[in-house]
N, C-alpha and C positions, 0 to 999 in steps of 0.2 A: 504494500500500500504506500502511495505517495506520502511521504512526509512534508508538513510545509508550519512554516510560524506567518500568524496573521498579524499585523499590524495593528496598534489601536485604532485606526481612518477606519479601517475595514469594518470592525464589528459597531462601533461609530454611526457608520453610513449604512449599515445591514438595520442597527435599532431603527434609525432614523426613517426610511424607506426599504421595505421589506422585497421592493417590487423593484430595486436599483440592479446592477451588477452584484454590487457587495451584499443584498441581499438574497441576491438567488444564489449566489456562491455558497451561505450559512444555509440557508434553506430548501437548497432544489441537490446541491453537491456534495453538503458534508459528508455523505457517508464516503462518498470514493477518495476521501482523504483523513488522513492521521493528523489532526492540530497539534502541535507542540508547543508551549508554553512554557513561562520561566513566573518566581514569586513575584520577580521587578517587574515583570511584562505587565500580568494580572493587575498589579497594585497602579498602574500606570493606568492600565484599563478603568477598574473601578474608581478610578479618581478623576477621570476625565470623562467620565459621564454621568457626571452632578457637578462638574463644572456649572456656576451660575449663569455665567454667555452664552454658554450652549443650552441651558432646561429654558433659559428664558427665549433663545432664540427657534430652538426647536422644541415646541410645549409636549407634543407627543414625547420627548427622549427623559422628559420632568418624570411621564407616568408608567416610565419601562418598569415594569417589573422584574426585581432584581433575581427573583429568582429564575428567569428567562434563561439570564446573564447567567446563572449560578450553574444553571445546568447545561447551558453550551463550554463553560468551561471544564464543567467534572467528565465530561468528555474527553477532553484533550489528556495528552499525556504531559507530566511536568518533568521538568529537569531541572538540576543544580546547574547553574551560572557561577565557575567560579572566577571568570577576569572576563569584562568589559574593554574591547580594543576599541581604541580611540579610531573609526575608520570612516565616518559617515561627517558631513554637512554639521549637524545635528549633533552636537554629544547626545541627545534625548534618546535618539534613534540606534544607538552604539546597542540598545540592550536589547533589539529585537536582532540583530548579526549573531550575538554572543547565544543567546537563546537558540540559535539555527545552528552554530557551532557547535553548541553544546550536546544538541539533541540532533544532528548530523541529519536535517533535516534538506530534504529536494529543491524544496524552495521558499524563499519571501514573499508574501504577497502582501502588495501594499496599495495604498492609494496616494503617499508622500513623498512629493517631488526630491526631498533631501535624498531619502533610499531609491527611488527609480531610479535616480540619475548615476549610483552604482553599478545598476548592471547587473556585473554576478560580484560576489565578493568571496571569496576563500573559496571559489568553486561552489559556493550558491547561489545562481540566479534570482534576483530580485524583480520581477514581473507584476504589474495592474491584475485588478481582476478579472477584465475582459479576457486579457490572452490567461489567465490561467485558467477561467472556464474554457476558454478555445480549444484546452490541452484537454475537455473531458470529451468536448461536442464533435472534433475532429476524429477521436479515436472509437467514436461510436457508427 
């Protein structure tokens, strides 16, 4: 099974609009992939979706229910992050690498210009969510 670490954008833009990319990615594709995660990642996640900018700018992201969030993540498999390379735009963005690193994962999938614009790093391709549904709908 594919391994991949998702990005915060991603589950972000999946709560926000379920009917996007990033939401048929969590909802129409999860199963044909193995999410990977890290505690930093997670903690990142949950912190950035009760950001006050964002519940106030997207009121729907206000009434997610967390434990939506709680059980798309007890899904994923976690891993220990033990060192952060400084490799990305973004120090922020250093701990979704480290987490693909760590958990020797296929790919990045993001929706952030700082990580796209990586490419592949350490021999993991960083790719949008369109081309990585592409990689489900191509092979079917």
């Amino acid at each position: 099974m594919v391994r991949v670490v998702l990005d915060t954008v991603i589950f972000v833009r999946a709560l926000i609009n379920p009917k996007s990319n990033c939401g048929r990615l969590l909802n129409e594709h999860s199963r044909r992939f193995q999410v990977v995660v890290s505690e930093p990642a997670v903690r990142e996640l949950l912190e950035v979706i009760r950001r006050p900018e964002l519940t106030a700018r997207y009121r729907g992201l206000a009434e997610v229910n967390m434990r939506r969030v709680i059980d798309l993540l007890s899904q994923a498999e976690s891993v220990q992050v033990t060192g952060v390379p400084a490799i990305g735009r973004d120090p922020k963005d250093d701990i979704f690498v480290a987490t693909a690193l760590a958990g020797r994962a296929d790919y990045i999938v993001s929706e952030d210009k700082d990580l796209l614009v990586l490419g592949d790093t350490a021999g993991v391709p960083v790719v949008d969510a369109q081309t990585f549904i592409g990689l489900f709908e191509s092979a079917t």
